[in-house]
mmCIF file of the N, C-alpha and C atoms, coordinates in Angstrom:
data_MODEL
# 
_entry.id   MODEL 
# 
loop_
_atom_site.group_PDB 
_atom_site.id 
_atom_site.type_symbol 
_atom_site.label_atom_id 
_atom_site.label_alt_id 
_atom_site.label_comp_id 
_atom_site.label_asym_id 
_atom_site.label_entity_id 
_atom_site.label_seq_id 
_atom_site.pdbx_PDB_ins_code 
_atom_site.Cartn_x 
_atom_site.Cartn_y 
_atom_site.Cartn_z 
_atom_site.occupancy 
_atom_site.B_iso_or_equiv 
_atom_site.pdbx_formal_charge 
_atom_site.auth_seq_id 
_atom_site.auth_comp_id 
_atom_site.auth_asym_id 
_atom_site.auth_atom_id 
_atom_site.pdbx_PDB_model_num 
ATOM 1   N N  . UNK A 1 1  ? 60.444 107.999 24.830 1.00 0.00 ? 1  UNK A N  1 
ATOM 2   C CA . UNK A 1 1  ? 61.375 107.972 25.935 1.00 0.00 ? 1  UNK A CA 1 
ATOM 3   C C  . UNK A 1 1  ? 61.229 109.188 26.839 1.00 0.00 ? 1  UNK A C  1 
ATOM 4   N N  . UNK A 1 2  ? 60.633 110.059 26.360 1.00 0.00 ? 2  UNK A N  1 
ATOM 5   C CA . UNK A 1 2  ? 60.377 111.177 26.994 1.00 0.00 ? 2  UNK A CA 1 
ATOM 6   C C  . UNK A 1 2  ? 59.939 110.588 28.417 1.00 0.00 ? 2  UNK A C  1 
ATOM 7   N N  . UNK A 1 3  ? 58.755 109.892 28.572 1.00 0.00 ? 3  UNK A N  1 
ATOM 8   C CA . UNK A 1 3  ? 58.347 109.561 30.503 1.00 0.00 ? 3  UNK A CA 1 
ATOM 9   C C  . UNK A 1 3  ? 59.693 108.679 30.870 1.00 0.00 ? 3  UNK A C  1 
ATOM 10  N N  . UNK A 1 4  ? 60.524 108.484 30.557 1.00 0.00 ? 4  UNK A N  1 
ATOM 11  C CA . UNK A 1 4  ? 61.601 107.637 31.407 1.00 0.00 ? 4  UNK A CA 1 
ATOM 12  C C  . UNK A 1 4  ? 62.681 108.954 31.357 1.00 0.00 ? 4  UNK A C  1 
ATOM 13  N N  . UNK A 1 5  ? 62.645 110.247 30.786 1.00 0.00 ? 5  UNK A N  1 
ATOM 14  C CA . UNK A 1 5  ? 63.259 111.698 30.954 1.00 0.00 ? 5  UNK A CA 1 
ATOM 15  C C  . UNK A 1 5  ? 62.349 111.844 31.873 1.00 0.00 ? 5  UNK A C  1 
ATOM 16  N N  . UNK A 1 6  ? 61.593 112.106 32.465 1.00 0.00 ? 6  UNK A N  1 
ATOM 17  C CA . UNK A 1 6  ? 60.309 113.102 33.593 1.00 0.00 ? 6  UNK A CA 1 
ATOM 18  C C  . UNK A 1 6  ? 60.571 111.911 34.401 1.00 0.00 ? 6  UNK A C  1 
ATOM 19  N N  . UNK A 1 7  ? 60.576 110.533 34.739 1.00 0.00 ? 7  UNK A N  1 
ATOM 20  C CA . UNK A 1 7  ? 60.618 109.870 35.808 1.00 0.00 ? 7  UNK A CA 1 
ATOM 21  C C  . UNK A 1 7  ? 62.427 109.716 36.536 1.00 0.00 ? 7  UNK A C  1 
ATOM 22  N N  . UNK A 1 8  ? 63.334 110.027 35.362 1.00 0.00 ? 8  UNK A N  1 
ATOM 23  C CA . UNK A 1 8  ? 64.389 110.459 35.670 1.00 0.00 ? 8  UNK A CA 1 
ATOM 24  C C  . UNK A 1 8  ? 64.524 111.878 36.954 1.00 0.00 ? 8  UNK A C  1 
ATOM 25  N N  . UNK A 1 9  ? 63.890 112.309 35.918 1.00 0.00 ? 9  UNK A N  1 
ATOM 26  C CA . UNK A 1 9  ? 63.649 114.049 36.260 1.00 0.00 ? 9  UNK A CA 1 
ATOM 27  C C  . UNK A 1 9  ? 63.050 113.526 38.129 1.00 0.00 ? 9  UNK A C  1 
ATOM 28  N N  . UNK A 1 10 ? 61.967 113.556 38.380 1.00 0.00 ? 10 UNK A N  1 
ATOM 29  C CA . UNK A 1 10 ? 61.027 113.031 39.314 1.00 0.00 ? 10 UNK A CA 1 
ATOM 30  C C  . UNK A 1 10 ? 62.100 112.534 40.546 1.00 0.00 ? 10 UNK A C  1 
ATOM 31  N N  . UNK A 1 11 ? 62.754 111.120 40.074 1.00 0.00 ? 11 UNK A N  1 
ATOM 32  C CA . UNK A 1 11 ? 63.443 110.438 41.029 1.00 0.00 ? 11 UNK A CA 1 
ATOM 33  C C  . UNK A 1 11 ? 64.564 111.571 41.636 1.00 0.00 ? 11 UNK A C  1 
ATOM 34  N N  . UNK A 1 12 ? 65.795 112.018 40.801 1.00 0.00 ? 12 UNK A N  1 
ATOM 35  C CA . UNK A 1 12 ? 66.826 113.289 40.903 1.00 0.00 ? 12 UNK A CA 1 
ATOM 36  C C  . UNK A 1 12 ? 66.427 114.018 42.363 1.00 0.00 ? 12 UNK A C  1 
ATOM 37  N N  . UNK A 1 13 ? 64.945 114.458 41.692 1.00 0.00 ? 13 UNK A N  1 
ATOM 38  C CA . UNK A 1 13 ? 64.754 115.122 42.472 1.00 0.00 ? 13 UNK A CA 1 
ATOM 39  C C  . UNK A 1 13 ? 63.918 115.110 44.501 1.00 0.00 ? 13 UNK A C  1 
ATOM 40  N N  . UNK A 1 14 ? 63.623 113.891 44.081 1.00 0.00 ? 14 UNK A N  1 
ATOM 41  C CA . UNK A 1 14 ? 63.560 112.883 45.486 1.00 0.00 ? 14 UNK A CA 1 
ATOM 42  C C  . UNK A 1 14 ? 64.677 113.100 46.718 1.00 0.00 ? 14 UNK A C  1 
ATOM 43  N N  . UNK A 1 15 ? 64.211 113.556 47.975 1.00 0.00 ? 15 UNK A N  1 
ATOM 44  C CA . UNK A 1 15 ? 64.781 114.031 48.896 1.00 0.00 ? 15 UNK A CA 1 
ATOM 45  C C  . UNK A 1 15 ? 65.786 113.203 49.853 1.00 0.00 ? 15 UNK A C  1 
ATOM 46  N N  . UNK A 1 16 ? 65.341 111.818 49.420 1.00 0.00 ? 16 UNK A N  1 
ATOM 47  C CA . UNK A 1 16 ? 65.730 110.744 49.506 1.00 0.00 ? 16 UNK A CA 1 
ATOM 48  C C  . UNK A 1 16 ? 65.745 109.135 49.038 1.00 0.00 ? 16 UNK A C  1 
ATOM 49  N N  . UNK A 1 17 ? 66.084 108.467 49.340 1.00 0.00 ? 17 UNK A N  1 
ATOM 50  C CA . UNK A 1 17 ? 66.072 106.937 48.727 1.00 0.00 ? 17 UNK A CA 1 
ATOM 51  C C  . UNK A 1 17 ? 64.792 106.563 48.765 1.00 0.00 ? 17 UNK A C  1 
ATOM 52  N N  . UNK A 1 18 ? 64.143 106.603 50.362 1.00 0.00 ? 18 UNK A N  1 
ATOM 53  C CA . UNK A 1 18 ? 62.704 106.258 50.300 1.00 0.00 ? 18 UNK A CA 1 
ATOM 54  C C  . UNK A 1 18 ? 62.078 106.830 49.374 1.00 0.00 ? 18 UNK A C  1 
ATOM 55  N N  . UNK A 1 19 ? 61.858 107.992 49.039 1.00 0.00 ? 19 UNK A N  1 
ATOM 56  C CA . UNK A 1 19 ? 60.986 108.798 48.818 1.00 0.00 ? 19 UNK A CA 1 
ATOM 57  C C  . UNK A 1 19 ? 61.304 108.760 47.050 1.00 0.00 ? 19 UNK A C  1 
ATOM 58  N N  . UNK A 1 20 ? 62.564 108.059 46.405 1.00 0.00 ? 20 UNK A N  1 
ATOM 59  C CA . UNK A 1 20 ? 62.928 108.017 45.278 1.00 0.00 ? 20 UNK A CA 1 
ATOM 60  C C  . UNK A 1 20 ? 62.407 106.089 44.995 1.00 0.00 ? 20 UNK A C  1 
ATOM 61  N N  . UNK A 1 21 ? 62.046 105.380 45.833 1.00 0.00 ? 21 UNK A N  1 
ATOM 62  C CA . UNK A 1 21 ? 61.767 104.470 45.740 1.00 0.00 ? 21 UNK A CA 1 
ATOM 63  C C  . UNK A 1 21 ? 59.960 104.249 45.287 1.00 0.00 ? 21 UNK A C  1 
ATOM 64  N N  . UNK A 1 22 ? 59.541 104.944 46.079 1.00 0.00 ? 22 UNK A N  1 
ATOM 65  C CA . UNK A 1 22 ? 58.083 105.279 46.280 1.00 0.00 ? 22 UNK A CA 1 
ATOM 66  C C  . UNK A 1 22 ? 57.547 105.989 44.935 1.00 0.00 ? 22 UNK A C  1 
ATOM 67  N N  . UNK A 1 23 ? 58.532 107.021 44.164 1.00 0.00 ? 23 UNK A N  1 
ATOM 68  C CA . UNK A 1 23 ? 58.445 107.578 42.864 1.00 0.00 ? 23 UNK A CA 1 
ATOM 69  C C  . UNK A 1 23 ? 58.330 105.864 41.765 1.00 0.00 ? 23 UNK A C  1 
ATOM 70  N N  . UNK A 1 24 ? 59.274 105.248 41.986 1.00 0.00 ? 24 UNK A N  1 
ATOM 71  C CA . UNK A 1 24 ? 59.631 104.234 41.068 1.00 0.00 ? 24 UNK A CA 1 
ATOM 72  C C  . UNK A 1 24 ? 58.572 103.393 41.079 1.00 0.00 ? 24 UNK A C  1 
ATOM 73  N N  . UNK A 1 25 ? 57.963 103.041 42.356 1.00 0.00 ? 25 UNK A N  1 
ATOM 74  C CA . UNK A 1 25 ? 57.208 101.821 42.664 1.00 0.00 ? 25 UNK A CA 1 
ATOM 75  C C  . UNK A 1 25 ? 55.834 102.878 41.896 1.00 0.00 ? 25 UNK A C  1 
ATOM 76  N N  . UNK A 1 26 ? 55.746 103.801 42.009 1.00 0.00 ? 26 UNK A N  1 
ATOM 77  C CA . UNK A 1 26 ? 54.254 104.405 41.833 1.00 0.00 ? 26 UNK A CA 1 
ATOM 78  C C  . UNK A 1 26 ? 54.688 104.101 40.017 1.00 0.00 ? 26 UNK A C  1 
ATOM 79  N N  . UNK A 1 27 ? 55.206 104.312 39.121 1.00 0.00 ? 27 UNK A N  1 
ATOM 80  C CA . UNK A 1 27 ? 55.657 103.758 38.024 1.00 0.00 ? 27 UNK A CA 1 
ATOM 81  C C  . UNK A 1 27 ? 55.390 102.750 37.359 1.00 0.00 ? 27 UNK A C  1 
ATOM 82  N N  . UNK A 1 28 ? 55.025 101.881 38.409 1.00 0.00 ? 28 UNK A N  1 
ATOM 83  C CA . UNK A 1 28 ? 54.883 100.668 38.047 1.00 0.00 ? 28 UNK A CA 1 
ATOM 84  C C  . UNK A 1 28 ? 55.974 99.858  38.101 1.00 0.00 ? 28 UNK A C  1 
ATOM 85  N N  . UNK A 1 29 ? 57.005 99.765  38.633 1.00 0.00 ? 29 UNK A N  1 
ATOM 86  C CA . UNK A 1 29 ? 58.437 99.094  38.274 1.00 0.00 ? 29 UNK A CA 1 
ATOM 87  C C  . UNK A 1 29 ? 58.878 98.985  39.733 1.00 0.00 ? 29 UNK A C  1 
ATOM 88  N N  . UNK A 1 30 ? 60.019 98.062  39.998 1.00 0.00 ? 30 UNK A N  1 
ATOM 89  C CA . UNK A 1 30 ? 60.265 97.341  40.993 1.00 0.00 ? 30 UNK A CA 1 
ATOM 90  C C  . UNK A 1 30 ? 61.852 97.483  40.999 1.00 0.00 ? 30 UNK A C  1 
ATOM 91  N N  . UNK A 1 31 ? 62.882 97.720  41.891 1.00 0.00 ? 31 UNK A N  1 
ATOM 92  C CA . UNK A 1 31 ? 63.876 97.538  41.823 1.00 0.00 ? 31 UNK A CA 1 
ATOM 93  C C  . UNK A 1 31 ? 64.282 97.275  43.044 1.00 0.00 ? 31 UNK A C  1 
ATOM 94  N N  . UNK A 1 32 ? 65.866 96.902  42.824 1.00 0.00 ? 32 UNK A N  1 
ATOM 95  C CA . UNK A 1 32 ? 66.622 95.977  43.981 1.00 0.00 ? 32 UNK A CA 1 
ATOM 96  C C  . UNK A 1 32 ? 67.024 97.055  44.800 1.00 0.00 ? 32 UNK A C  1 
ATOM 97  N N  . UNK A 1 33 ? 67.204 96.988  46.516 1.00 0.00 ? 33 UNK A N  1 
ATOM 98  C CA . UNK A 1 33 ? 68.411 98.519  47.271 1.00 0.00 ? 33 UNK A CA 1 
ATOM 99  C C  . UNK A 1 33 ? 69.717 98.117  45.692 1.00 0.00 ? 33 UNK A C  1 
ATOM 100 N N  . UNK A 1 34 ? 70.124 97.420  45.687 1.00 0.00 ? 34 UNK A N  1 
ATOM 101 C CA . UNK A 1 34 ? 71.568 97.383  44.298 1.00 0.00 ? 34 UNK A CA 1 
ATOM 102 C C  . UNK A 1 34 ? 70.945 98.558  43.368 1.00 0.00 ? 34 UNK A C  1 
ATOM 103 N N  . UNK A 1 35 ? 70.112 98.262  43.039 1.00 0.00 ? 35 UNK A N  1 
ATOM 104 C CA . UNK A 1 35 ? 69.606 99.137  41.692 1.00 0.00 ? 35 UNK A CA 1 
ATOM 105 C C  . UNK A 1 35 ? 68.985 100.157 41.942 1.00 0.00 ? 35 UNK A C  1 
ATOM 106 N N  . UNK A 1 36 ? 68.574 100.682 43.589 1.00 0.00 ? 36 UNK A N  1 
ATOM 107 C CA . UNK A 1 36 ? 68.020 101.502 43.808 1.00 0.00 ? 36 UNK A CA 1 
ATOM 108 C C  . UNK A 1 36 ? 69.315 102.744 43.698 1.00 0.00 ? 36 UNK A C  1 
ATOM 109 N N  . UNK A 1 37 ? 70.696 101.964 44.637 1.00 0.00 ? 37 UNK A N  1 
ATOM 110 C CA . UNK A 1 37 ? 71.798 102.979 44.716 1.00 0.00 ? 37 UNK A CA 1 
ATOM 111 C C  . UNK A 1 37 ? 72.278 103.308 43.367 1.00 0.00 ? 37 UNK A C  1 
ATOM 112 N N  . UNK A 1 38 ? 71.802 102.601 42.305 1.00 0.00 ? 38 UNK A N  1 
ATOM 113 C CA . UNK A 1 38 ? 72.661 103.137 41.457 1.00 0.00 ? 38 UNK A CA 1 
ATOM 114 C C  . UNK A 1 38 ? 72.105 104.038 40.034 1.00 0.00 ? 38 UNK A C  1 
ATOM 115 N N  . UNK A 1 39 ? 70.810 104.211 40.755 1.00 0.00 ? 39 UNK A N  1 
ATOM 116 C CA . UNK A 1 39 ? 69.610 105.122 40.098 1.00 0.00 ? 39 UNK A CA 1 
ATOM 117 C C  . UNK A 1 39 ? 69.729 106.365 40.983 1.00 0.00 ? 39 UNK A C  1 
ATOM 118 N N  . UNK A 1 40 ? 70.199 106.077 42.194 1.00 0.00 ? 40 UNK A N  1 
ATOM 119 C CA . UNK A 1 40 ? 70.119 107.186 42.695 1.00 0.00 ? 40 UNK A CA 1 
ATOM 120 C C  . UNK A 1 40 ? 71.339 108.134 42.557 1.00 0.00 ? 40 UNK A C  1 
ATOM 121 N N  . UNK A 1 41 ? 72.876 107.378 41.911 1.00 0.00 ? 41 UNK A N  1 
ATOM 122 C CA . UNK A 1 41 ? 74.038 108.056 41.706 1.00 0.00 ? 41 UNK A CA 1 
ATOM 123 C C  . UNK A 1 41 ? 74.983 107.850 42.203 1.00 0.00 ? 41 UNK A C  1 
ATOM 124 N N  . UNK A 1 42 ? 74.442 106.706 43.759 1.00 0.00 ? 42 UNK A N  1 
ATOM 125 C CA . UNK A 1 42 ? 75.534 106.588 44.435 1.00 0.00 ? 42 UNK A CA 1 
ATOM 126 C C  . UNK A 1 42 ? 76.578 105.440 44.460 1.00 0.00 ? 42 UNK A C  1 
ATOM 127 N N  . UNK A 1 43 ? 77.513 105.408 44.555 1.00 0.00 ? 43 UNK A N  1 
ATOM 128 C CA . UNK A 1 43 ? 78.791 104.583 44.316 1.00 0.00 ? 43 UNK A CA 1 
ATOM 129 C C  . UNK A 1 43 ? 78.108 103.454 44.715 1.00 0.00 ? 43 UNK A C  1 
ATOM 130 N N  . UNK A 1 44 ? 78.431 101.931 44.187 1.00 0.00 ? 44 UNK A N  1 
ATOM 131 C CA . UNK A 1 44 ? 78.895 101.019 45.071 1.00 0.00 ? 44 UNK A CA 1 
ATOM 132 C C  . UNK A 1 44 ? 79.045 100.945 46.427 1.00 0.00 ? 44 UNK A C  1 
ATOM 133 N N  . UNK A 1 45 ? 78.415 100.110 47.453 1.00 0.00 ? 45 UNK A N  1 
ATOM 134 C CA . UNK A 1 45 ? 78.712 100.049 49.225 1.00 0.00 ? 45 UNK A CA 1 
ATOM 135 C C  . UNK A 1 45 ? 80.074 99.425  48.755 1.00 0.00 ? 45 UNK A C  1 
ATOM 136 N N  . UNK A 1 46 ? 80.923 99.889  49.217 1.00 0.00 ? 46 UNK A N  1 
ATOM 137 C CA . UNK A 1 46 ? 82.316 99.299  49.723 1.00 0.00 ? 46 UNK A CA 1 
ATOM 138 C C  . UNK A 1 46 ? 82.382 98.319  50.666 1.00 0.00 ? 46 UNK A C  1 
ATOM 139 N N  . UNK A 1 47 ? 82.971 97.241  50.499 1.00 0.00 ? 47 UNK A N  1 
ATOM 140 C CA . UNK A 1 47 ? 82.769 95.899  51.081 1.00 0.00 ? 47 UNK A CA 1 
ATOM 141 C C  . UNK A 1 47 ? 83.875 95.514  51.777 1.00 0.00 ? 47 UNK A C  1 
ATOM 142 N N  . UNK A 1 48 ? 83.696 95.071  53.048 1.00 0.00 ? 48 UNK A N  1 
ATOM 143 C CA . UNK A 1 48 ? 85.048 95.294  54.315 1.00 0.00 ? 48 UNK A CA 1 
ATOM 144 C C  . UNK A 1 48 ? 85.512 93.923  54.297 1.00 0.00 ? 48 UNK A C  1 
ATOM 145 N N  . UNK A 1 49 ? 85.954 93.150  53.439 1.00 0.00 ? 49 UNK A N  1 
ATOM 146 C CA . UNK A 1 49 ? 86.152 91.806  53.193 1.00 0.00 ? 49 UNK A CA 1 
ATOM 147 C C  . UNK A 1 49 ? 87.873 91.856  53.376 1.00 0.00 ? 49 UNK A C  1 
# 
């Protein structure tokens, strides 16, 4: 589990979403904007319904 600690590590430290996306995809792995925000830490989009 250690490389999913260092790709943790890696993403954290990504300056942004793109640039934390581009970490993931180089990984080999694929995720949703849903799963991107919530790798990255950030809340839920709040929904104006």
């Amino acid at each position: 589990m250690k490389l999913l600690g260092e790709l943790k590590d890696k993403v954290e430290k990504a300056e942004n979403q793109e640039e934390a996306k581009k970490i993931i995809e180089e990984a080999g792995m694929e995720l949703t904007d849903e799963e991107m925000d919530q790798v990255a830490g950030g809340a839920p989009r709040p929904t104006l319904d």
